[in-house]
N, C-alpha and C positions, 0 to 999 in steps of 0.2 A: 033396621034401626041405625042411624049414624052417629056415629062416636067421634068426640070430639078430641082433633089429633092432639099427640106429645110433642112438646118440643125440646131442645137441648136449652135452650134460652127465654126467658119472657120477661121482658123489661115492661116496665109499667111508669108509663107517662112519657110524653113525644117533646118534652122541652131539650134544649142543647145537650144538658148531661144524656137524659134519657138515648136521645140522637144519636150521639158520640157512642154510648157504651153500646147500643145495638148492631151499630156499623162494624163497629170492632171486633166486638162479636162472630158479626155473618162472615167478615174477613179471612177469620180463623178457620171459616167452614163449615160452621155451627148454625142448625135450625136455628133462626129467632123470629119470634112474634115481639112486634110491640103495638102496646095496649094505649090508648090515646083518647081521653073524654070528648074533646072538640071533634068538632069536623075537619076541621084541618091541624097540621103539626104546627111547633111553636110560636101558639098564638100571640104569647109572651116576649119572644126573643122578635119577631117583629115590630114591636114598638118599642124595643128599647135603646136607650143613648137617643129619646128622642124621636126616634123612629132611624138613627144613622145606623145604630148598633156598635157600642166601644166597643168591640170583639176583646181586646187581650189591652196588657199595660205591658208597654215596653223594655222593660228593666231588664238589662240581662245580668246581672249581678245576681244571684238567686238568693242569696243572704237578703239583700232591700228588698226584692220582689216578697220572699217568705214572709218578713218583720211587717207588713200588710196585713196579714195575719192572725197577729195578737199572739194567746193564749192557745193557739189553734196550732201556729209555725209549725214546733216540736212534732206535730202527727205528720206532716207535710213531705217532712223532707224525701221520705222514701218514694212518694208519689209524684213528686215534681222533679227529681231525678228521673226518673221512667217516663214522663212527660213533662216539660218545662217548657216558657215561653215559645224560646226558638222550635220545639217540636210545633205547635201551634200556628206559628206564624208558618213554617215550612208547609203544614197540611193544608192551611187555606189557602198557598199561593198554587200547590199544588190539584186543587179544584175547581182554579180557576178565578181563583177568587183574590184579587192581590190588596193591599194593605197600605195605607199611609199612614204617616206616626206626626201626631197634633201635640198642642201644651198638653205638661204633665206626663209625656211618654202613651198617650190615651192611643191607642190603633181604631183604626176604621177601616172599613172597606170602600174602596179606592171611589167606588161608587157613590157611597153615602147613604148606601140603603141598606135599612136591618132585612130589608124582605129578602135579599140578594143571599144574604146568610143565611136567612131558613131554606132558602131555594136550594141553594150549594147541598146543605144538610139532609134534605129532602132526596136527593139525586145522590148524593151518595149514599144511604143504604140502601135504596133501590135499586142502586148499582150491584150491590150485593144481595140481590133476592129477600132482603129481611120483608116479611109478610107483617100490614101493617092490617090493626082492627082498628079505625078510628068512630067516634059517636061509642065507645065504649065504656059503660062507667065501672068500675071497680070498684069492690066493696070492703075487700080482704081478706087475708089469707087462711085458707088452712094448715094442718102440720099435723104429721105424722112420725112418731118414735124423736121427735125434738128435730125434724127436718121438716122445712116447707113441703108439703105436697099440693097444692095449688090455689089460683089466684079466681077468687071469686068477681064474678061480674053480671050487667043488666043477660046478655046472650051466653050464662051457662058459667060452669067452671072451668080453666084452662089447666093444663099441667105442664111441666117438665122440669126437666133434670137443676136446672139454679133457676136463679131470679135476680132481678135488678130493680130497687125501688129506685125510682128517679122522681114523683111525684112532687116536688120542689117544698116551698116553704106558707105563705101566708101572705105576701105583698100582692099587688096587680091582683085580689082576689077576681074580679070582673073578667078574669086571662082563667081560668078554673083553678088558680092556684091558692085551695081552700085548706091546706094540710091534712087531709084524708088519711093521707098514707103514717102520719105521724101516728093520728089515732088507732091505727090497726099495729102501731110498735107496740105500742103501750097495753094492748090488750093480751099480746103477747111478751109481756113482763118488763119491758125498754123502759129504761128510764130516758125521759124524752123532756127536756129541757124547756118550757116554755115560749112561745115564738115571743118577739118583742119587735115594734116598727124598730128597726136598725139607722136606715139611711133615709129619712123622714122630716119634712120643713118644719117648722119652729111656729106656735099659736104665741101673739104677743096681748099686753092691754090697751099700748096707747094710740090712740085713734091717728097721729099725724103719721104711723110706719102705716099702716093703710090707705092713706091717702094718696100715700106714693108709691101705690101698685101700678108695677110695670117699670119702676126708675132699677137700676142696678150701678154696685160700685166695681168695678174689676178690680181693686187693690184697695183692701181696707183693713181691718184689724175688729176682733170683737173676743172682748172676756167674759167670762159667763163665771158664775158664780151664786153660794146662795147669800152672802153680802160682800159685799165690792172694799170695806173696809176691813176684812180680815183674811188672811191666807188661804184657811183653809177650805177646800172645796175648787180654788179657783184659778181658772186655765183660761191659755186665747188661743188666739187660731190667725193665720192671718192670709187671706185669698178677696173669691170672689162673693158678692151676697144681691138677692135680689128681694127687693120688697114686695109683697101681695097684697091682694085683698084681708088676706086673714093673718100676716106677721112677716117671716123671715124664711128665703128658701135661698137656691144656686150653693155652690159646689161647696163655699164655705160652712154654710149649715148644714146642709144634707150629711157631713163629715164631721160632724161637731153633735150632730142628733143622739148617738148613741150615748156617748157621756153624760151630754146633757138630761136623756133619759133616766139615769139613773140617779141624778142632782136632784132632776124632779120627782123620782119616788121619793127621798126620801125628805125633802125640804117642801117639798108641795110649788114653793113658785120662786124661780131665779130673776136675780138684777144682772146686769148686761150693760154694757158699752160700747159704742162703736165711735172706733179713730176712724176718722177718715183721713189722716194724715200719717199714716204709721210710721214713715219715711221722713217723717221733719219735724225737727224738735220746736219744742213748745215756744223757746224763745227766736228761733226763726219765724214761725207762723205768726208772731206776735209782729215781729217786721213787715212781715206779707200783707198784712190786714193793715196797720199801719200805714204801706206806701199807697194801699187802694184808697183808703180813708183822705188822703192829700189827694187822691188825685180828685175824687167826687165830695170835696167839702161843701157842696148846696145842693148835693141831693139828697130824698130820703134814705135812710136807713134802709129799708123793704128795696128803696132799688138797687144796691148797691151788692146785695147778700150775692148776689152770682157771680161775682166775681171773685169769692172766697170762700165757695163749695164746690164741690166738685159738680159738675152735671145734672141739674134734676135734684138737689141736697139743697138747694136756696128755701124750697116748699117746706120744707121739714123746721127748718129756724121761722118761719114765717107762723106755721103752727105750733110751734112753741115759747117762740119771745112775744112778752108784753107786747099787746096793742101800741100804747101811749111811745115805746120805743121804736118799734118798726116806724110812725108817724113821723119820728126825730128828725132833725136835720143832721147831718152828718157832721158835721162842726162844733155841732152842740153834744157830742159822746165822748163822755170822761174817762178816762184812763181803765177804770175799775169795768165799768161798761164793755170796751174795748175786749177786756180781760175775760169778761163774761160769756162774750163769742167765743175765741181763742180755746178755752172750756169748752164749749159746746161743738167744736169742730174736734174737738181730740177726744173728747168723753160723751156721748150723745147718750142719754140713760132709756134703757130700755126694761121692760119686765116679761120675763119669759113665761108663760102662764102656762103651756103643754105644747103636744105634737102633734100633726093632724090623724097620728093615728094608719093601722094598717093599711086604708082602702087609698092611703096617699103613699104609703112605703116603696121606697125601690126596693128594699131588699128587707126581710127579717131576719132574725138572728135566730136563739131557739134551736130545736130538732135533739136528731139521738147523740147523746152523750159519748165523745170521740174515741173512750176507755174501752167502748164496746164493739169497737171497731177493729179490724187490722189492717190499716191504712198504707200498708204494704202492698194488699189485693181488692182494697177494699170491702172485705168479705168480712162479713157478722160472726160474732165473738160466741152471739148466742145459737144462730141456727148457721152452720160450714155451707149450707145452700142458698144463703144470700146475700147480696150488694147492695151496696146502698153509693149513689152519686151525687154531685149539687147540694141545694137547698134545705135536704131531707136532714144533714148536717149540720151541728150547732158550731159554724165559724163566723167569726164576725169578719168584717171588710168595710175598707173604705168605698167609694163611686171611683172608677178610672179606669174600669178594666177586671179588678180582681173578683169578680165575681164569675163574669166568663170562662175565664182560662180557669178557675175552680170547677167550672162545668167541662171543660174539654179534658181535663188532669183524672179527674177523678171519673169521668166515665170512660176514657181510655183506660186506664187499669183497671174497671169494675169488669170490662168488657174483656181485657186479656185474659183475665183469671175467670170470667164465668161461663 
């Protein structure tokens, strides 16, 4: 009869953190299995940044790089000290793998391919004998006397001595990142924080931001708010944004999503603005439009608007100002008129109606409650035999990078200590 072997390690899930803490691991010396639902490892970390992969965010300031963050920072410090950026960057050049740093401090691989990254990942812990089960599904754990004693799955039970959950969070579900691993905390008493779309585009009402799917501003400005006349509730943001078929996405939204999420729980639907001038005051732009106005006084209104939007934003006034006006002659637009653009290019009103929701998330938020952690080893507060890496963690993050090096950080120390 064959029994199936012990190991010193078994990590559970083949995404980056998963990766990282395995590698680490065999490093040491230490049996490890890692358990992997796909056929292949990080089905996930190959299409992302796009399919480039932002691998890490550049900061080396560890204070700004932490304040990324949030509410999270204060757990961090001990673990990004033992791993922080520059360790990151040193191990991927050092697999071959070298690095360029884009707007925003965003790293890529030199390459531009996320697959080059899972490959790197791939090869190193096979470097290190870590023995992989992939087409594995996992169901969850057992425990014995208040310690894991093994990891249930489709081919049998596994054992050994710690464990690593690395199973991630809720976003890219279609990648098998269905939060599995959250609901087997929770049966074993975790208090496990709710996932929420995190870094998530924006659902709008008015039909002219859909029509201009596919236009994007590189520098624009948008305040969100549950009314635009009172304080409270109300923030901007100021980068890049791309219009879609269904509202509002690119790095300014996607970075604005989570807030916004929480506007829209409790208001139901926000008003919104978008400058496309954030950089020039009202009564400059007032000149601007003014000197265009002289120069095309016998042409229509409609043809004129490109001249005093940015790129692809002429469609946007053309679907919202009066018929009878777009028709105008240019000579024949009053003062007040004139005025009425001017507005419209600094204040363009939008209404925020929801987010697309998980199946469009880059990232969720959510997972085990950081108290229950000791993010020194990252070893469970509740059972001294297991880790926890990535997404399985309730940290919030912007799109740039911090999500990565949250996977390289925190499965290199799952993997020291496990």
């Amino acid at each position: 009869m064959s029994t199936i072997p012990h190991y010193d390690v078994i990590v559970i899930g083949g995404g980056p953190s998963g990766m990282m803490a395995a590698g680490r691991a065999a490093l040491r010396g230490r049996r490890v299995l890692l358990i992997e639902k796909n056929k292949e490892l990080g089905k996930k970390l190959s299409i992302t940044g796009g399919g480039r992969c932002n691998i890490l965010n550049a900061e080396e300031d560890e204070r700004e790089l932490l304040a990324n963050y949030g509410e999270a920072s204060k757990f961090l410090h001990s673990p990004f000290s033992q791993h922080g950026m520059r360790d990151s960057w040193r191990f991927f050049e050092g697999l071959g793998l070298p690095l360029v740093v884009e707007a925003r401090k965003r790293a890529f691989p030199m390459s531009q391919k996320a697959t080059d990254v899972t490959e790197a990942m791939r090869k190193y812990i096979l470097t290190y004998n870590v023995e992989l089960k992939r087409s594995t599904k996992a169901s969850g754990f057992t425990q014995t006397d208040g310690k894991i004693s093994g990891i249930k799955t489709n081919n049998g039970t596994y054992s050994a001595d710690s464990y690593v959950l690395s199973t991630g969070g809720l976003s890219h579900q279609e990648t098998g990142s269905t939060g599995e691993g959250l609901e087997w905390l929770k049966e074993l008493g975790y208090k496990i924080l709710k996932p929420n779309p995190n870094i998530v585009p924006l659902t709008v009402d008015e039909e002219w931001v859909k029509k201009l799917s596919g236009t994007s501003l590189s520098f624009m400005k948008i305040t969100f708010g549950p009314s635009l006349s009172k304080k409270e509730g109300k923030f901007s943001r100021t980068g890049k944004i791309l219009f879609t078929h269904f509202g509002l996405s690119g790095p300014l939204i996607l970075n604005s999503a989570n807030l916004v999420k929480k506007l829209l729980d409790k208001h139901g639907t926000l008003e919104a603005k978008i400058d496309m001038y954030p950089d020039t005051e009202t009564g400059t732009l007032q000149q601007r439009v003014l000197a265009v106005f002289e120069r095309n006084k016998n042409k229509l209104v409609r043809n004129v608007l490109s001249e005093i939007t940015p790129a692809g934003m002429d469609k946007a006034l053309i679907n919202i100002l009066p018929p009878e006006f777009l028709e105008e002659k240019v000579h024949s637009v009053n003062k007040a008129e004139r005025q009425t653009l001017v507005d419209l290019l600094k204040s363009m009103p939008v209404t925020i109606t929801g987010t697309m929701g998980m199946d469009w998330a880059v990232i969720s938020d959510g997972g085990i409650d950081l108290t229950q952690v000791d993010t020194k080893t990252m070893r469970s507060k509740l059972h001294p035999n297991l880790f926890f890496t990535g997404d399985v963690l309730n940290i919030n993050r912007p799109s740039g990078g911090f999500s990565l090096q949250l996977c390289w950080t925190t499965g290199t120390v799952a993997g020291m200590n496990a």
